[in-house]
N, C-alpha and C positions, 0 to 999 in steps of 0.2 A: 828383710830386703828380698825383694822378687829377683828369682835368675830361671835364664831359658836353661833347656835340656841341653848338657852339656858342658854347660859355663863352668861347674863343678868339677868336672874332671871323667874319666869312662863310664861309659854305658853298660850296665851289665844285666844281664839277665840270670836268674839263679830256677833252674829246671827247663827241659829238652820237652816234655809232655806239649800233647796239644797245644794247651796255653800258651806255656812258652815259646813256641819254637813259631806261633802266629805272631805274639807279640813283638819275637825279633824280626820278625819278617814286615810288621807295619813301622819300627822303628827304623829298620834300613830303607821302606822306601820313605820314609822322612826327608834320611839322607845320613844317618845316625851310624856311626861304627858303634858294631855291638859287640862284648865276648859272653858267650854261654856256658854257665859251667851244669854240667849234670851230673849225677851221683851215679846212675845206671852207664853201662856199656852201650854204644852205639849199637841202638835195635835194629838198624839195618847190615847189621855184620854176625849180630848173635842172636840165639834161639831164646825166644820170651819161657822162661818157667813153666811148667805146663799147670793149668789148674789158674792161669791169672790172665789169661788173654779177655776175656772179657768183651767181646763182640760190644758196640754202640751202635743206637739207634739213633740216625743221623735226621734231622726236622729240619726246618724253614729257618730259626733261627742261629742252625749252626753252619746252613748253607748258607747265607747271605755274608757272612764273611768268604766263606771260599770263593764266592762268587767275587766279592771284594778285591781279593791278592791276585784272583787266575789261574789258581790252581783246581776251578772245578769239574775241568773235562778229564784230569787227571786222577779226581777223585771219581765220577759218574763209572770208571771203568772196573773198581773194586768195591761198587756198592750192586746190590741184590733190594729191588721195592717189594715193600709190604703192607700187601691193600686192608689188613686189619688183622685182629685175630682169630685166631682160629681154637676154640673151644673145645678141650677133649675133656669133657663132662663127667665123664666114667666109660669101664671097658661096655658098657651096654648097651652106647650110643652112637653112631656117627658124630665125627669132630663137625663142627655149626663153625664159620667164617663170620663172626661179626664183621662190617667192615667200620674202617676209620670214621670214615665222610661221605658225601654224596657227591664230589667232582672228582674229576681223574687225578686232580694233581692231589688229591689230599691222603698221600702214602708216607711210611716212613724209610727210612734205607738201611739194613744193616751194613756196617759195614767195621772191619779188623781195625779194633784200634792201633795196631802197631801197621799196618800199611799207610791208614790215615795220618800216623805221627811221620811215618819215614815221606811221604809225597812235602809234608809243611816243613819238615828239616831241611831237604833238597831245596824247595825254594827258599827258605832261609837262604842256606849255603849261596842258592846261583846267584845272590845280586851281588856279591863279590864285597858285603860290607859285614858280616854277619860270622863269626869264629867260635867252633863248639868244639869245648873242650869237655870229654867225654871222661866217665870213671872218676871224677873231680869232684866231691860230697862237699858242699860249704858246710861247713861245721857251726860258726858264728859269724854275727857280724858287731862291729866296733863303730855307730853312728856318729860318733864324736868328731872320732877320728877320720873316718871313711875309708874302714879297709875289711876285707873279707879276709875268715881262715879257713883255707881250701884245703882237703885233703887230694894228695897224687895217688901213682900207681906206688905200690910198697907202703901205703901209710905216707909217704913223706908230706910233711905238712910244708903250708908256705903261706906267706900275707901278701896280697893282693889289694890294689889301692880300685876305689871307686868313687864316681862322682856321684850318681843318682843308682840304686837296684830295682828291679822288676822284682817280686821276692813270687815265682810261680814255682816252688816248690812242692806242692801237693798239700793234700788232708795233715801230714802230719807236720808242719812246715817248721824248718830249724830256726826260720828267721823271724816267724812270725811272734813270737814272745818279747823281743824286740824291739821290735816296730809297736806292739801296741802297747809297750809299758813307756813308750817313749813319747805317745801321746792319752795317756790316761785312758786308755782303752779297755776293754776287757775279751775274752775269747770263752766259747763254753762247748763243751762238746757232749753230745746226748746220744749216749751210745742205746741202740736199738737192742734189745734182746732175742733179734730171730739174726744166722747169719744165712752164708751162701759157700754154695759149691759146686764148681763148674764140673760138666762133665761131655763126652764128646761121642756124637753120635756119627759113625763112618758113613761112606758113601756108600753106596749098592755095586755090587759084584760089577757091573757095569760104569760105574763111575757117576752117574747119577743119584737124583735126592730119592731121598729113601719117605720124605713128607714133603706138601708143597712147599717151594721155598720163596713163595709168596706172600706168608702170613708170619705174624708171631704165636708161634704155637706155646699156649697156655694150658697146664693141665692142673684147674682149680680147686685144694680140697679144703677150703675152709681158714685150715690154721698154718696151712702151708702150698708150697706149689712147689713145679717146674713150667719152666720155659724155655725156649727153642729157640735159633735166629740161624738162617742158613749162610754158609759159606762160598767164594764163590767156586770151591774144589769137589763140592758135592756133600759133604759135611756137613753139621750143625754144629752149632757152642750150645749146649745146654748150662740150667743153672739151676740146683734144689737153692730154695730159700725158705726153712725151718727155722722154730725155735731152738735155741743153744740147748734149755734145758725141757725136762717133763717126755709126755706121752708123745710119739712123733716129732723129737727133736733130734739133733746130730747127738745130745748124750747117749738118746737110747739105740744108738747105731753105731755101737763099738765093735762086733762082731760079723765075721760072713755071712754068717747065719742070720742075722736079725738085719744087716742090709737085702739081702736075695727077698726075705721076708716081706721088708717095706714093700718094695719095690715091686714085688711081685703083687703084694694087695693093694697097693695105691697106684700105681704108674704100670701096668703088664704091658700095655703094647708098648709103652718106651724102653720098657726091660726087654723086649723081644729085640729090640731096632742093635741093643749092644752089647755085643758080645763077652765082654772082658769088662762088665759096670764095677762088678766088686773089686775086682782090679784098679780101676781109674779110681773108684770113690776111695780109698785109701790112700792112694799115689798123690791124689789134688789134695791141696791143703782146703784147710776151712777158713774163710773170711769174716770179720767182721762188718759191723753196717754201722753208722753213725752220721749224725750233724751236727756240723759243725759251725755257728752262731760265732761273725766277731765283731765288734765294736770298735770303729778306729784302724784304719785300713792304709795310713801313709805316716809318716813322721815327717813334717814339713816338706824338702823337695830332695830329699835321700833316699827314701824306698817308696815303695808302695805294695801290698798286696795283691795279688792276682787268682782267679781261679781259684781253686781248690783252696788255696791256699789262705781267701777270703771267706770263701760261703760253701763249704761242701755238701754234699745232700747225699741221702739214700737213692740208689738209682731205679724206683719203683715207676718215674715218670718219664725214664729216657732223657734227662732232661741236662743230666750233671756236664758233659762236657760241651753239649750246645750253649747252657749258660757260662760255660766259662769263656768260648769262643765269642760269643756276644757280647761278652766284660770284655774282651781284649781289641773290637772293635770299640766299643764307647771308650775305652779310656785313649786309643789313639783317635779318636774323634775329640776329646776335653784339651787333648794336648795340641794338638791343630789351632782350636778355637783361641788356645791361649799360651802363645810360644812362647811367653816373656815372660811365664809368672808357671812353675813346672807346681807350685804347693798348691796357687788355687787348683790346677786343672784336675789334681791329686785329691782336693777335697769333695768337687764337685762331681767326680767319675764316684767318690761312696756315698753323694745323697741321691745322684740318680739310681745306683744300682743297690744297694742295699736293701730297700725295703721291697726292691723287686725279687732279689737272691732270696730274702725271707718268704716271700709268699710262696715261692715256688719249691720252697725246704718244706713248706705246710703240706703244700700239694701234692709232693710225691710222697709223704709219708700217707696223705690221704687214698692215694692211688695203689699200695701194696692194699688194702685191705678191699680198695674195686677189683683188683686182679685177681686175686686168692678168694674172691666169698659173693661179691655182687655182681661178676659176671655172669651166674648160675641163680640167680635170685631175681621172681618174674616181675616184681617191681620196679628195682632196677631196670629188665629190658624192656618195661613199659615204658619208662620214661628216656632210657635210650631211643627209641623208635619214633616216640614222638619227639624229642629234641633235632632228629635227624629229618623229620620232617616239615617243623615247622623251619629248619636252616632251608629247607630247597622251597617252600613258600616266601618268604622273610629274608635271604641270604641278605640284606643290607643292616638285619638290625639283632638276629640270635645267632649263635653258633657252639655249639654243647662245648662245654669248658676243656674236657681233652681237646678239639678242633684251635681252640684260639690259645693255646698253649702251646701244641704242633706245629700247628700250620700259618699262625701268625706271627707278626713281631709285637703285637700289641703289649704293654709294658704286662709282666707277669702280675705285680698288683694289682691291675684294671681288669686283668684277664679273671682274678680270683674272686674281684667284687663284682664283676658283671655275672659269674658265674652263680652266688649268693642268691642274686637277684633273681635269675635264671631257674635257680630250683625252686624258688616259692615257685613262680608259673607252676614248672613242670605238675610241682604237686598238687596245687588247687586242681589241675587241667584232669589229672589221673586220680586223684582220688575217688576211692567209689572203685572205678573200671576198669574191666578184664580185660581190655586191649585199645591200642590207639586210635581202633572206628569206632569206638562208643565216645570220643571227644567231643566236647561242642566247637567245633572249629572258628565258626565266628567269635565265640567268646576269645580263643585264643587269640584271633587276630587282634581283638581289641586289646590283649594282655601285653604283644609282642610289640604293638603301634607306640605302646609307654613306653619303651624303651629306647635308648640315645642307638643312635645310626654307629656301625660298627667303624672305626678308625681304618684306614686306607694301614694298604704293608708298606713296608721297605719298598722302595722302587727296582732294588735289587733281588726281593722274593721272586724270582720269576718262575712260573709255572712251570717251565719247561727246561730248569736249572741240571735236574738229573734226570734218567730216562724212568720213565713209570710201566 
């Protein structure tokens, strides 16, 4: 029997994170009383752990929701654009600015995930429909019956009744085992064997950046890296991402010694930029990386999955919390479409986006080994070069697969097959040649003319959403 949102009994959402706190924010302008339980403390009253802040890199698709709620001038003031990378090669070179794209608007935005979570809380909060209860870890949930077991302050447990949940608890999610044994589902998780470890590089004696704070600074060696994303205090987030184990991995950097060491023969000018590294690098924990693959994403019109909590990825494509923001428009776009019936809207929000969350799990595990190896490899910037060439020839029919993954809404599936298609060209085009003026360009033309005209964005991607 079909029931609208609600008829069941409270609205509840389980996680405070980006996700969530949008998704309570498109249910309250529904019209939906919502309550939020979160496991963490109100991040806009307490200091994030140091070592997990975690700087994102904000795109087209995670703008288009802000731009959606209205919260994006409040967001444009805590982000910092970045017109590409920036290549620090070795100490024996000048750092080289790859840039993104060939238009102005085609940048990405760092910006503090926990400003970005406290600006979507606040509007949660102001529509007056939206209650977050903070410090409150759901422990289980009881689909039968429809009750959640909340943990309070002191431990105290308590049962909490609900009609429908959001379940946007994160990668490791309490509710999500649940949910998918509840509909024959399955979950898998593919833990990566390299992790990460943020570290922080200060301002300048002046208060200024100490590297452009224009770029994503990459510094590529192969089996491992660091990267860089400015702050807007004069600072950067740094983050090594090594192997766990072997030659050049966090095993082999148990000591000060053999940290100062790395550092000094892999990374010296970012070892110069910090003062106190062997310091931080001990103090910051180590991270893991994983994906997380799940089958079966709602139990009728009870819960449903969100975010992380559906399709988590390795964060090698900038991609993890924009596609979660973009799941949490589409599924309050499913439930619009279909106020009467909360199971269909629930099923048909995991056949649109599922197999788009999967393409884009491919493609950011594909994209740590662009970052870390083929950025610095003359093939690769062969066919970068020309990719970015034939976009400002052709802008209506090619666009190099990082571009329509950034800078479009084009569903990530279409973006991964047109991309397939894309590198035959590139390769035939380069094969043989030592650079993009040995091309035969009319051949090219003829190569690019095959292929389907690029899909139209969002009406909401506007160019001029954040400042570039």
């Amino acid at each position: 029997m079909s029931s609208a949102l609600g008829d069941r009994g409270p609205i509840v959402v389980v996680g405070a994170g980006p996700a969530g706190a949008l998704m309570a924010l498109y249910l309250a302008r529904q019209g939906h009383e919502v309550t939020v339980y979160e496991a963490r403390p109100d991040i806009r009253r307490v200091e994030i752990s140091a070592g997990r802040s975690i700087n994102l890199a904000l795109a087209t698709r995670g703008i288009v929701p802000l731009v959606d709620v209205g919260v994006i001038e409040r967001v444009d003031a805590i982000t910092i654009p970045m017109r590409g990378r920036m290549i620090h090669a070795d100490d024996s070179t000048e750092p080289v600015l790859q840039p993104y794209g060939t238009r102005a608007h085609e940048v990405i935005h760092s910006v503090s995930r926990r400003d970005l979570n406290a600006i979507l809380l606040d509007a949660a909060e102001a529509t007056g429909r939206v209650g977050i209860e903070f410090a409150s870890p759901v422990r289980s949930i009881d689909l039968g019956v429809g009750t959640l077991a909340v943990d309070g302050p002191g431990n105290s447990a308590r049962t909490v009744p609900f009609g429908t949940v959001f379940a946007a608890d994160g990668a490791g999610s309490e509710l999500r085992k649940a949910i998918v044994a509840a509909n024959g589902g399955a979950a898998e998780t593919d833990w990566l064997d390299h992790g990460y470890k943020e570290l922080q590089i200060p301002p300048a004696s002046d208060g200024g950046f100490r590297l452009d704070p224009n770029a994503l600074h990459i510094w590529p060696r192969r089996e491992f890296m660091l990267i860089a994303l400015a702050n807007p205090g004069g600072d950067f987030t740094a983050t090594l991402f090594a192997p766990n184990t072997g030659e050049g991995s966090f095993a082999s950097l148990s000591d000060s010694e053999a940290v100062s060491r790395f550092f000094e023969q892999q990374f010296a000018d970012f070892a110069a930029l910090v003062p106190d590294l062997v310091e931080q690098f001990f103090d910051n924990p180590a991270g893991r990386l994983a994906t997380m693959r799940c089958r079966g994403w709602s139990a009728g019109d009870r819960a449903v999955l969100l975010g992380d909590a559906a399709h988590a990825i390795v964060p090698f494509h900038g991609q993890g919390m924009n596609l979660a923001m973009e799941s949490a428009r589409a599924l309050d776009r499913h439930l619009r479409s279909r106020p009467d019936d909360v199971a269909a809207a629930f099923a048909a929000f995991e056949a649109e986006r599922k197999p788009n969350a999967d393409a884009i799990a491919d493609m950011a595990l594909d994209n740590y080994v662009e970052m870390r190896a083929s950025v610095v490899d003359p093939g690769y910037l062969i066919r970068r070069e020309l990719a970015l060439e034939l976009q400002r020839r052709h802008a209506d029919r090619l666009s190099p697969r990082y571009n329509m993954v950034m800078f479009s809404t084009m569903p990530y599936a279409e973006a991964a097959a047109r991309a397939a298609r894309q590198s035959e060209i590139l390769g035939e085009l380069t094969s043989g040649r030592a650079s993009p003026a040995e091309v035969d360009m009319d051949r090219a033309a003829e190569l690019v003319a095959g292929l389907d005209p690029l899909p139209e964005l969002d009406p909401l991607a506007r160019p001029d959403a954040l400042s570039v």
